[in-house]
C-alpha positions as CSV (number, residue, x, y, z in Angstrom):
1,X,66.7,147.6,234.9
2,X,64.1,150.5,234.4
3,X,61.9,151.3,236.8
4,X,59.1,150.3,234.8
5,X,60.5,146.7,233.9
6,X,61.3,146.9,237.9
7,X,57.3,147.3,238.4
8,X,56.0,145.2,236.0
9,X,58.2,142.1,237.0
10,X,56.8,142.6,240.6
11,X,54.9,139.4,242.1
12,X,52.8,141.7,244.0
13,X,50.8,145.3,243.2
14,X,51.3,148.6,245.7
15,X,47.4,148.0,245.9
16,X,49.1,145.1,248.3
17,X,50.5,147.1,251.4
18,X,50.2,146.3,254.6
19,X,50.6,148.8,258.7
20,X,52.0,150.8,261.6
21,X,51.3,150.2,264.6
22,X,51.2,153.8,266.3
23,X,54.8,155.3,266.4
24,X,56.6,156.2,268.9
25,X,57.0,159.8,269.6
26,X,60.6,159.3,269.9
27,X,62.5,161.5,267.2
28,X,60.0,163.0,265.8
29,X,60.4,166.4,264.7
30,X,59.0,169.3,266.0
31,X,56.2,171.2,265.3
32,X,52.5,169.7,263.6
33,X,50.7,170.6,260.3
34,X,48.6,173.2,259.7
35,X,45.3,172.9,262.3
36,X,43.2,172.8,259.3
37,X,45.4,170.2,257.3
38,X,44.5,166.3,257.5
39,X,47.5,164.2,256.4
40,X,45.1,161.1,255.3
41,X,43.6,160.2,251.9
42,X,39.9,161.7,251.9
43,X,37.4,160.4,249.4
44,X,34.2,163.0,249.8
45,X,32.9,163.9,246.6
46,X,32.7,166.5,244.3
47,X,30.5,166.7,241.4
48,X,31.4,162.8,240.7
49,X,35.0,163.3,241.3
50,X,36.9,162.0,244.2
51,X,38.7,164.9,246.5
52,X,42.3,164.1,248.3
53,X,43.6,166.2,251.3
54,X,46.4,168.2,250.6
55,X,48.6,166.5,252.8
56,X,49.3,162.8,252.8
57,X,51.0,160.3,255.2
58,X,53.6,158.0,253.9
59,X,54.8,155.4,255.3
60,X,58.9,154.8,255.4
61,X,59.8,151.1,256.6
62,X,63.2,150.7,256.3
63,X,66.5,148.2,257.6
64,X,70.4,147.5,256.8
65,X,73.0,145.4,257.3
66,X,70.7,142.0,257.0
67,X,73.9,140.0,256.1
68,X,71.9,137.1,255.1
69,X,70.7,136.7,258.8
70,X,68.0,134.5,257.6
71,X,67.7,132.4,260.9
72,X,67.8,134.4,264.1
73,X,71.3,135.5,264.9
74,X,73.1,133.7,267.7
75,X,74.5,135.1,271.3
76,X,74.8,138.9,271.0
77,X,74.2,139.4,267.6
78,X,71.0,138.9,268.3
79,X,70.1,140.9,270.5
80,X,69.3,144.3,271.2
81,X,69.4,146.6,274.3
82,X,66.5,148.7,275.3
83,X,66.8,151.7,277.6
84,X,64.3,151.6,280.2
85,X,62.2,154.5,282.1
86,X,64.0,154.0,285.0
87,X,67.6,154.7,282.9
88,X,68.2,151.1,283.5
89,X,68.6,148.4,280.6
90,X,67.7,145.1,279.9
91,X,68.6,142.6,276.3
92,X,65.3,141.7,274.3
93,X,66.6,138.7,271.7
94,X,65.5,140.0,268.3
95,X,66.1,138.9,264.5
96,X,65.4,136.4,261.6
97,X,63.3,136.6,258.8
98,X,60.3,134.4,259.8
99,X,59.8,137.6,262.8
100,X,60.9,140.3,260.5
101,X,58.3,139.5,257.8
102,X,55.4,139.3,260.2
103,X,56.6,142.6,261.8
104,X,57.0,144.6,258.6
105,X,53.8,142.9,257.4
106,X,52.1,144.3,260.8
107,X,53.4,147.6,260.3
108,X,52.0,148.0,257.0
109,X,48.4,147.6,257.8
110,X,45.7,150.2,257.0
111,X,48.6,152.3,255.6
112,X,47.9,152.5,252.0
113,X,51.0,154.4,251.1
114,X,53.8,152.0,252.4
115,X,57.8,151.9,250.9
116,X,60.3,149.2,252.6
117,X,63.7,150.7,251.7
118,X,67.1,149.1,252.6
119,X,70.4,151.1,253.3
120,X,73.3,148.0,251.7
121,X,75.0,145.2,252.8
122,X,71.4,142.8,252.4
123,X,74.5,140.5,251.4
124,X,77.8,139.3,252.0
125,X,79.2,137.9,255.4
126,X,76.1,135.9,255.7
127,X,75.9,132.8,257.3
128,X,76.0,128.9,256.0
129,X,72.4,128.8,254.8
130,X,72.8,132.2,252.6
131,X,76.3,132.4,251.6
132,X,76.9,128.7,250.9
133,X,74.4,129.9,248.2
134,X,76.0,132.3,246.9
135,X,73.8,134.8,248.9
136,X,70.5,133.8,246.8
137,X,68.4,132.6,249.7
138,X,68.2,136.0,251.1
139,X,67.5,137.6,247.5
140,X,64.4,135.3,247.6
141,X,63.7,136.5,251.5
142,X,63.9,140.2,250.3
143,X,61.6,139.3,247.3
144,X,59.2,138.1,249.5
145,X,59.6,140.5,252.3
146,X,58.5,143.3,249.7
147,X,61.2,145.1,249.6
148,X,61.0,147.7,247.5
149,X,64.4,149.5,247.0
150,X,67.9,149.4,248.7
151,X,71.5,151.0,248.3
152,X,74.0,148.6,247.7
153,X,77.0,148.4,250.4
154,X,80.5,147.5,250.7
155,X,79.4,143.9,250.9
156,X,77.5,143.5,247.8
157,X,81.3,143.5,245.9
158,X,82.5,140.8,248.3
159,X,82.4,138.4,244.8
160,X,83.1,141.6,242.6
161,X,80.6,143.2,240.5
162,X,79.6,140.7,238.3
163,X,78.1,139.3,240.8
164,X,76.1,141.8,241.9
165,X,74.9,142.3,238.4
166,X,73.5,138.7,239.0
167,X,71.9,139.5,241.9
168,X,70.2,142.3,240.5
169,X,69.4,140.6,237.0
170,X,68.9,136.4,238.0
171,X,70.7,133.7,236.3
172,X,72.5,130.7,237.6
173,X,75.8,131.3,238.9
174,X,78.5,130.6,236.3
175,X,80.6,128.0,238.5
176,X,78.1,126.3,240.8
177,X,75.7,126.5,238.3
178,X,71.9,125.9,239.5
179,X,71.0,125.0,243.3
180,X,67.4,124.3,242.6
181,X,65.3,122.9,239.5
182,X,64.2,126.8,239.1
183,X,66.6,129.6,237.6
184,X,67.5,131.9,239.9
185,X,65.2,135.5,238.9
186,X,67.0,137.9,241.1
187,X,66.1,140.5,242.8
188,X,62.7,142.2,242.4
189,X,63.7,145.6,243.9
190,X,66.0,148.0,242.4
191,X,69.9,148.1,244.0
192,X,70.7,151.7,243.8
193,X,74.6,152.6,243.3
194,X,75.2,156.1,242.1
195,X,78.8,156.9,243.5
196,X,80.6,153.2,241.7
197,X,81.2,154.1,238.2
198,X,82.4,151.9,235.7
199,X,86.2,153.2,235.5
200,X,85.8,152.7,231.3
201,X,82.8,154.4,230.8
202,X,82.6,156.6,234.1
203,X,78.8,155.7,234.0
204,X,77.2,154.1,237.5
205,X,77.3,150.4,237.1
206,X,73.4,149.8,238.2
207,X,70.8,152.5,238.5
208,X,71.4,155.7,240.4
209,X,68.1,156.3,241.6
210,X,64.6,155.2,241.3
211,X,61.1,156.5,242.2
212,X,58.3,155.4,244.0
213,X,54.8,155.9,242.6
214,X,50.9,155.9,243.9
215,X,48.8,158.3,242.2
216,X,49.7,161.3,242.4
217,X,52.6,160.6,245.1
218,X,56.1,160.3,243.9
219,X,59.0,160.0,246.3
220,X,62.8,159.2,245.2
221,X,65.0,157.4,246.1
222,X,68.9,157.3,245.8
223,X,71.7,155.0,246.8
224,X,75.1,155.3,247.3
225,X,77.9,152.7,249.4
226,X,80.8,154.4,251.2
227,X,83.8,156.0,249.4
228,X,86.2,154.2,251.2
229,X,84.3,150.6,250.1
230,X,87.9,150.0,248.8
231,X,89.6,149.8,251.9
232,X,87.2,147.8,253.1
233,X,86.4,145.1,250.3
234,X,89.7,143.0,248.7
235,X,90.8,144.3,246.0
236,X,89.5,141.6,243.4
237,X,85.8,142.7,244.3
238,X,86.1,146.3,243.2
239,X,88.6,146.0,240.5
240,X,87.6,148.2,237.5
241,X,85.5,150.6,240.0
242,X,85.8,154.0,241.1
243,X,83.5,155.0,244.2
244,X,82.6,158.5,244.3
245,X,82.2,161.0,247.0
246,X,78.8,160.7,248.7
247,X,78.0,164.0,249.4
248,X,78.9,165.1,245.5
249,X,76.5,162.2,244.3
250,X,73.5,162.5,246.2
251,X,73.3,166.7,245.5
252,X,73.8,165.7,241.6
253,X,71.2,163.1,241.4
254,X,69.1,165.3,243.6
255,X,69.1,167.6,241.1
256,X,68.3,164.8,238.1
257,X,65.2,164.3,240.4
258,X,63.8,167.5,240.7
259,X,64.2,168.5,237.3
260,X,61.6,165.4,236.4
261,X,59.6,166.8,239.2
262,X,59.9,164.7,241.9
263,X,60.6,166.7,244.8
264,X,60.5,164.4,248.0
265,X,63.3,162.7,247.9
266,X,65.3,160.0,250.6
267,X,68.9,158.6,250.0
268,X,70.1,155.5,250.8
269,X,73.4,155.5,252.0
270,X,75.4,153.1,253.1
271,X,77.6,154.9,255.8
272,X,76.7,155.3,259.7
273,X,77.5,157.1,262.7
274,X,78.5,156.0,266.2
275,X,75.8,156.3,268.4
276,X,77.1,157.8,271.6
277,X,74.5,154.7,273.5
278,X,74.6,151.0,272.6
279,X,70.3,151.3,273.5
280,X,68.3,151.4,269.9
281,X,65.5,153.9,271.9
282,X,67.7,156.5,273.5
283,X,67.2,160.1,272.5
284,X,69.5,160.8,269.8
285,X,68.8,164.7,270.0
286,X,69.2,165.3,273.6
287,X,70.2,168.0,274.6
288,X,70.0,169.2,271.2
289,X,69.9,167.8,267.5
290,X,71.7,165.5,266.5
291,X,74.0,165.5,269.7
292,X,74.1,161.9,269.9
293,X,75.9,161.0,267.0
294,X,79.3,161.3,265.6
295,X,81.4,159.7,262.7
296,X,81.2,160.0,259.2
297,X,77.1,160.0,259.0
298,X,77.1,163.5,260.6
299,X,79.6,165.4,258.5
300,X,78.1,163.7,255.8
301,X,74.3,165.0,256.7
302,X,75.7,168.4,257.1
303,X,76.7,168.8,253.6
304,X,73.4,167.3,251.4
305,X,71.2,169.4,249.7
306,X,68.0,170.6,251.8
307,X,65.9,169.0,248.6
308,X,67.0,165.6,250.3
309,X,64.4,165.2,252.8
310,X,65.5,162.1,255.0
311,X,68.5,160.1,255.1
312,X,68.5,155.6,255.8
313,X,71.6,154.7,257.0
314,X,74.0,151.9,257.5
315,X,77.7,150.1,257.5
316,X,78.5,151.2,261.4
317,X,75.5,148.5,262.8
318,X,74.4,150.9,265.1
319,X,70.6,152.2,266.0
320,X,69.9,155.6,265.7
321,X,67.0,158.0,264.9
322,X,68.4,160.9,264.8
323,X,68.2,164.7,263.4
324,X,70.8,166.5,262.1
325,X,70.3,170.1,260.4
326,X,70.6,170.3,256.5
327,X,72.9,173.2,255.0
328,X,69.8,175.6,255.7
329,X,69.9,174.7,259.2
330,X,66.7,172.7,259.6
331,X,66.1,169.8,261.1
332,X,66.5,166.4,259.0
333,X,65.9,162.6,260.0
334,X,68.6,160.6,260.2
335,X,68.4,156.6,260.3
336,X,69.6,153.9,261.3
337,X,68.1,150.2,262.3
338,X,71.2,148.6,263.6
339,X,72.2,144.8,262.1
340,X,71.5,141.4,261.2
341,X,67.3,142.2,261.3
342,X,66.9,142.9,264.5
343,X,65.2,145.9,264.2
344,X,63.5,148.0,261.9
345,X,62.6,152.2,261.4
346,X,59.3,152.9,261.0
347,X,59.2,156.5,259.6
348,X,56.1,158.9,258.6
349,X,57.1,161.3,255.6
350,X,54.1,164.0,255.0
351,X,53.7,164.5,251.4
352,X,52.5,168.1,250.6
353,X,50.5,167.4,247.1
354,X,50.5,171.3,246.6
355,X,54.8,171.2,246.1
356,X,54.7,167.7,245.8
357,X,57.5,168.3,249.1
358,X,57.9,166.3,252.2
359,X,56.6,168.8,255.2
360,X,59.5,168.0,257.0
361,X,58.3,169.8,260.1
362,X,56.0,166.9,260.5
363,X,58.3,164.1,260.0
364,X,58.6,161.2,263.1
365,X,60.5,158.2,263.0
366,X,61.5,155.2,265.7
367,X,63.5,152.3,265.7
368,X,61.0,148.9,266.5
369,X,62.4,145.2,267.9
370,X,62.0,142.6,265.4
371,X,60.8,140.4,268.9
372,X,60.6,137.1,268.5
373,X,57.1,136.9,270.4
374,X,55.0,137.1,267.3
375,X,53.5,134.0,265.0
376,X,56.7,133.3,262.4
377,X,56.1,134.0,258.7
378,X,54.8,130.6,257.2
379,X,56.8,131.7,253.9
380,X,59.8,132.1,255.4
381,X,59.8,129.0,257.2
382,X,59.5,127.2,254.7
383,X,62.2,129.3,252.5
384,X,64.6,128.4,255.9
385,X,63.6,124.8,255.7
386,X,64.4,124.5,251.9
387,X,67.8,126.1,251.9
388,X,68.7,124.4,255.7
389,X,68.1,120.8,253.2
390,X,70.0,121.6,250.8
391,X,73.4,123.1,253.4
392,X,72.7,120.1,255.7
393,X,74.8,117.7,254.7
394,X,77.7,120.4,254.6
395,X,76.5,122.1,257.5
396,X,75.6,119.8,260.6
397,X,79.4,118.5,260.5
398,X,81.1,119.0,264.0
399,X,84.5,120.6,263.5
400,X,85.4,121.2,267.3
401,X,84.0,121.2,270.9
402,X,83.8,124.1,273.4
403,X,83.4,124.4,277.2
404,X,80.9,127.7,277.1
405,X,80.5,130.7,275.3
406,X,83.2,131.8,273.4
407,X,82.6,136.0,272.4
408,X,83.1,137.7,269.5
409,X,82.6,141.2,271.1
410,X,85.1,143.8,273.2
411,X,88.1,145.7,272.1
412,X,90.4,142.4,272.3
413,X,87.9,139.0,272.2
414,X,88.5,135.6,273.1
415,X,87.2,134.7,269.8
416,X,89.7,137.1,268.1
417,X,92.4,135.4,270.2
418,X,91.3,132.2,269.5
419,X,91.3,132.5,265.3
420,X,94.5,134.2,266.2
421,X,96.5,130.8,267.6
422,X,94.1,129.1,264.9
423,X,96.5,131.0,262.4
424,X,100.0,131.3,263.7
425,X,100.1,127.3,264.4
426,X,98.7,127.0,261.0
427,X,101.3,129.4,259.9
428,X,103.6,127.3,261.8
429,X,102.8,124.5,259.8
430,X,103.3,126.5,257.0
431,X,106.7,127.6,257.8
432,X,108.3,127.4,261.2
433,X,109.6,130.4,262.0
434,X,106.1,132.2,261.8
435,X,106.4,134.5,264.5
436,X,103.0,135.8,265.3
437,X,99.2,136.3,263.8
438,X,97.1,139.6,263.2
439,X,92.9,139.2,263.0
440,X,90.9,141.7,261.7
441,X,87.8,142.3,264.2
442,X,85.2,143.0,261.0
443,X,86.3,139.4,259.6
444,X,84.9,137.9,262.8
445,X,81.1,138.0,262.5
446,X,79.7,136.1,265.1
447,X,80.3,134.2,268.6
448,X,80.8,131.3,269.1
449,X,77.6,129.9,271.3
450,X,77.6,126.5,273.7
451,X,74.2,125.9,273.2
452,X,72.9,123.8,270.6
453,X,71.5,125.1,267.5
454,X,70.0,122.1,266.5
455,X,70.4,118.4,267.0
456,X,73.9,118.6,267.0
457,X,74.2,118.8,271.1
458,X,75.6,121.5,273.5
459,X,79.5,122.5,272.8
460,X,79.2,121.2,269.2
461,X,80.9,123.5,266.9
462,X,79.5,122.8,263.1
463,X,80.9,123.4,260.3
464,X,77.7,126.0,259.6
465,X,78.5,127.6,262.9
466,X,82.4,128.0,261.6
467,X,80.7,129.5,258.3
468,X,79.3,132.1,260.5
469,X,82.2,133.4,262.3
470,X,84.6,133.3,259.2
471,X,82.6,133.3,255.9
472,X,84.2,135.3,253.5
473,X,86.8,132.4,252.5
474,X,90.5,135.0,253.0
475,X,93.4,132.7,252.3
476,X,95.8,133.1,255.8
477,X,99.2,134.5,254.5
478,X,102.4,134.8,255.7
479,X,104.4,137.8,255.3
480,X,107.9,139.2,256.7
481,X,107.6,142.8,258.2
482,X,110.4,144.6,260.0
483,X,110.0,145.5,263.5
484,X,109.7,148.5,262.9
485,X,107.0,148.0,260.7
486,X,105.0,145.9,263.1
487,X,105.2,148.7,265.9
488,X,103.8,150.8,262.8
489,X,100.6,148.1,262.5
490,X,99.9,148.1,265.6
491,X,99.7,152.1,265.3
492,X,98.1,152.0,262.4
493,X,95.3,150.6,264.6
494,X,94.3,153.9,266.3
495,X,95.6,156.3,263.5
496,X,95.3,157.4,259.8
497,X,91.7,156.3,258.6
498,X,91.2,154.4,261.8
499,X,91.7,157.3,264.3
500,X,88.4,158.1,264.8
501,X,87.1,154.8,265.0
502,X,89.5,152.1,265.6
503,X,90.2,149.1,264.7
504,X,92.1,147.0,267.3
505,X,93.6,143.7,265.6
506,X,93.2,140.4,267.4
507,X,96.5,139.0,268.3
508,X,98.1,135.4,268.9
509,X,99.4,134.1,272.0
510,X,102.8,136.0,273.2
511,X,101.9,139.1,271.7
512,X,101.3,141.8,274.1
513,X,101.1,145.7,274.1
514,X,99.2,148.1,276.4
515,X,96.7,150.6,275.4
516,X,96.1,154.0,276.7
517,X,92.9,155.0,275.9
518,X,93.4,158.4,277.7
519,X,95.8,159.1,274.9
520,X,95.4,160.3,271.0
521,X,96.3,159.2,267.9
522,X,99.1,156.7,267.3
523,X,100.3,157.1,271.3
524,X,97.6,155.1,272.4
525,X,99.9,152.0,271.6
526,X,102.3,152.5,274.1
527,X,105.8,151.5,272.3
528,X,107.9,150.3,274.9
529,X,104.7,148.2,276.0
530,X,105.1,145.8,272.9
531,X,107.0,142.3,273.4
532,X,106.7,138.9,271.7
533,X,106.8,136.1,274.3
534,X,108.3,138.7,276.7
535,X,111.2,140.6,274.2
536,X,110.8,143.8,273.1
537,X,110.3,144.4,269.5
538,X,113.6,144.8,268.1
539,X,113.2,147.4,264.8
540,X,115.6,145.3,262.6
541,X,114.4,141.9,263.3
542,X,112.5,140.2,260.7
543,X,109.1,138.9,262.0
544,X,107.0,136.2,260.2
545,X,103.7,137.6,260.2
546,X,100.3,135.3,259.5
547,X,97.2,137.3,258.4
548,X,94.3,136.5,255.9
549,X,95.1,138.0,252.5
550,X,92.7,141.2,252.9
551,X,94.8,142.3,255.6
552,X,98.1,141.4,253.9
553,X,96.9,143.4,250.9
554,X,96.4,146.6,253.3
555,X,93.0,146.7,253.6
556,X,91.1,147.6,256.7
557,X,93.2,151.1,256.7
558,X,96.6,149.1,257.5
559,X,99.0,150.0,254.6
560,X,102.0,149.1,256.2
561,X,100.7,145.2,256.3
562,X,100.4,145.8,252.4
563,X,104.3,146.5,252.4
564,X,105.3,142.9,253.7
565,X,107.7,140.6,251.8
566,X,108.2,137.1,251.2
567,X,104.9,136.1,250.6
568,X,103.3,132.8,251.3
569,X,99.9,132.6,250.4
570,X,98.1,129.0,252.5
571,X,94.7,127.6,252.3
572,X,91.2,129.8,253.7
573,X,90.8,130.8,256.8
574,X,87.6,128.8,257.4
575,X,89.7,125.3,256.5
576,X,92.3,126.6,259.1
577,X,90.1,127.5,261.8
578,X,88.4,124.3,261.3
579,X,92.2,122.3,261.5
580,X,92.9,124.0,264.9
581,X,89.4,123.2,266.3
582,X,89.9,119.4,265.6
583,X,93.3,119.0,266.2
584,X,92.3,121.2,270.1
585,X,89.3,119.6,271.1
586,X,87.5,116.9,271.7
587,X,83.7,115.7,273.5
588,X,85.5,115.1,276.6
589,X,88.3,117.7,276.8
590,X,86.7,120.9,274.6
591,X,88.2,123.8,274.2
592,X,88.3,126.8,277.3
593,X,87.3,130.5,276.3
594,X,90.7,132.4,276.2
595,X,91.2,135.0,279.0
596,X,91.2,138.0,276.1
597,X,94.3,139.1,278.4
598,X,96.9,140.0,275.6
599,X,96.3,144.0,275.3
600,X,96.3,145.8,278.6
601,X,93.7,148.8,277.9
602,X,94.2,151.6,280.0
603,X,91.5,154.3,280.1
């Protein structure tokens, strides 16, 4: 889609914009305008013309990672923590689109040069009300929300890219046809995806960038997922694909833009950092710029053109405003707005209309709570209230009871260990002599809460709630690995591509191992720690191993799980979760929180 088609099928005009409350100070870069320079649209007249300063505010709204968090997220995914003046912190419970549309829509008053960007993942993982839906609920949200442009993520090839094409372009979806008596119209904002090519033609398989436009102010945009999306997606969603460097795209398409004059330029991208606090308002730069952040976002920052002038980012769910120095050593902002709408960046680009260039020495930016204190967005309740009709039936079912809070968060969780029992006895069932179960923690994506969402009573676990925690419908596998090869899993956790950020697998009952978080690489899984109901691991031995089939195919960087034999592929993970839940609990005897006591982490 051009971006003229993109601006004419619009519901709404740029006239249309709506506000920022004064920013926060907080990451703003150094140094002011010029004394004499006014960064505000000026009207005085000249001899019947109509006179504009030479320096103009624009306004910058951007989020990521929504995950078709329509309704506010439950237990800690929605909330946020807030560093206080006294270095203290407290939680503020933030999230869901009926807040984040009145906020956005707040923020956009009296500024009449406003862009809502996204950095990916709008889709995918989403709960019941979204992704029972085939993720068009929150299409309709970001229609209405006015977004304007956003990168796509590794989510958005969850159901491969056809259907990401329909996303983009509308239509009903070819298998469950039409939910509504309306045709679905897609998306009215741009995805941007200039690193996935179309391995036959080599061309990007949606647009690579797109511009924004008022008057005589032009800023572009482009968008670009991780190149390791891959590893991170099964291999039916990016078949045909090839993702490209990020770095290498963003300095081509750079270029592209300037050469059709656009000069201010932002790219979407959705990779993060790792913040090094869990509070969305500490200062990224202290002591100096950019000191706050590691992981792939700041390597990544180091290496794109200075004509790039800011950088919205994503993937790691983490809040940072940060800057990091360009090649030419000065200071760039650096974005991100955290997960599941619970907060949002609010960032002021200076257009110079002499060079038609961002004065980046005048760029601020801060991260704002989506709170839930403010009047709900009538449109998005009743968007909420249509789709929550139509998942009712499907949703509201109880599948299983529980005595409190069961947590989806901390390097081993007693949700992980939970979905891990849920799929060795299912594996059992499958075949007896299943030995153990691995969990990926990015396939669990949300707690387990006591208290009742709706009518459904305290301790009720719904099917919708189940949806949540497990939605991307993995078949759970078995497989035989060696011992050998299992030690080599388990090492794989804290090495190779996961070395710098691990990913600790949640384990079933008898599995233990200790952890030494004092040591590097691979020897943080101590080797002689690892026994299966009390026996060391013997090398030889054939174990039967249950996983879900994106693990079993390698993904998540774990190739030695792609090297299993004897493959037994059983129903999805959702149905199996569900089995263990009912066939465990009950009103009067739910199910206890696990002790999350299976890894012993030393550090």
């Amino acid at each position: 889609m051009s971006a003229t088609s993109h601006q004419h099928r619009r519901r709404r005009t740029y006239a249309f914009v709506a506000t920022a409350a004064a920013l926060a100070t907080a990451g703003a870069l150094a140094a002011a305008l010029p004394a004499t320079a006014s960064a505000g649209e000026s009207s005085q007249k000249h001899g019947g013309g109509s006179h504009f300063s030479r320096y103009q505010d624009v306004q910058l709204l951007s989020f990521n990672d929504l995950h078709g968090n329509l309704e506010p997220p439950a237990g800690s995914s929605g909330r946020v923590t807030e560093l206080q003046a006294d270095g203290t912190t407290k939680t503020i419970d933030a999230g869901g689109v009926e807040y984040l549309a009145t906020h956005l829509r707040q923020a956009r008053e009296g500024n009449k040069y406003s862009i809502t960007a996204a950095g990916g993942d709008m889709v995918g993982a989403s709960p019941l009300i979204s992704g029972l839906f085939h993720d068009e609920p929150t299409i309709d949200a970001l229609n209405k929300l006015d977004l304007d442009v956003t990168s796509v993520g590794n989510h958005e090839f969850d159901e491969g890219p056809k259907e990401l094409a329909r996303l983009q372009n509308g239509g009903c979806h070819p298998t469950a046809g039409c939910y509504t008596d309306q045709e679905f119209e897609g998306a009215d904002f741009p995805y941007l995806a200039a690193n996935v090519l179309n391995e036959k033609t080599g061309k990007p398989i949606l647009k690579p960038y797109w511009v924004w436009k008022k008057r005589d102010v032009k800023v572009g945009f482009i968008g670009v997922t991780l190149e390791d999306t891959p590893g991170v997606v099964s291999a039916e969603g990016v078949k045909g694909l090839k993702f490209k460097d990020e770095v290498e795209t963003i300095n081509k398409y750079a270029k592209v833009l300037q050469r059709q004059g656009v000069k201010s330029i932002v790219a979407l991208i959705h990779e993060g950092g790792l913040p090094a606090s869990g509070a969305y308002n500490y200062n990224c730069d202290s002591p100096g710029a950019g000191d706050g952040i590691s992981g792939p976002i700041a390597d990544i920052a180091k290496n794109i053109t200075p004509s790039v002038d800011a950088l919205v980012t994503g993937h790691t769910h983490a809040a940072y405003v940060c800057t990091i120095p360009d090649p030419s050593g000065k200071p760039r902002m650096v974005t991100s707005a955290a997960s599941f709408g619970r907060l949002y960046t609010d960032t002021t680009l200076t257009y110079d209309r002499f060079t038609g260039d961002i004065a980046r020495t005048a760029v601020k930016s801060a991260n704002h709570v989506v709170t839930r204190d403010v009047a709900k967005a009538p449109d998005m309740t009743s968007l909420i209230s249509q789709w929550n009709t139509l998942a009712a039936p499907i949703g509201n079912r109880a599948i299983g009871y529980i005595s409190a809070d069961i947590p989806s968060s901390g390097t081993e969780s007693p949700l992980g260990d939970l979905i891990a029992d849920a799929q060795l006895a299912y594996g059992k069932e499958l075949d007896a002599e299943a030995d153990l179960a691995l969990m990926n923690p990015g396939g669990i994506r949300a707690p387990l809460t006591f208290a009742a969402k709706g009518a459904e009573g305290d301790g009720v676990v719904t099917y919708a709630e189940g949806f949540t925690v497990q939605p991307f419908s993995n078949t759970v596998n078995l497989q035989d690995l060696t011992g050998a090869q299992l030690v080599q899993v388990l090492k794989e956790q804290v090495s190779g591509t996961n070395a710098a950020s691990p990913k600790i697998l949640q384990i079933s009952s008898g599995l233990t191992y200790t952890l030494d978080l004092t040591k590097s690489g691979a020897d943080r899984v101590v080797t002689d720690s690892i026994k299966l109901n009390g026996a060391a691991i013997n090398p030889t031995a054939t174990y039967r191993v249950a996983t879900n089939n994106f693990l079993a195919g390698g993904g998540d960087g774990f190739p030695t799980l792609g090297q299993g034999t004897n493959d037994l592929v059983g129903a999805d993970d959702l149905t199996v979760l569900e089995k263990f839940l009912t066939a465990n609990s009950s009103a009067t005897n739910p199910i206890t929180p696990p002790k999350a006591d299976r890894i012993t982490i030393v550090s």
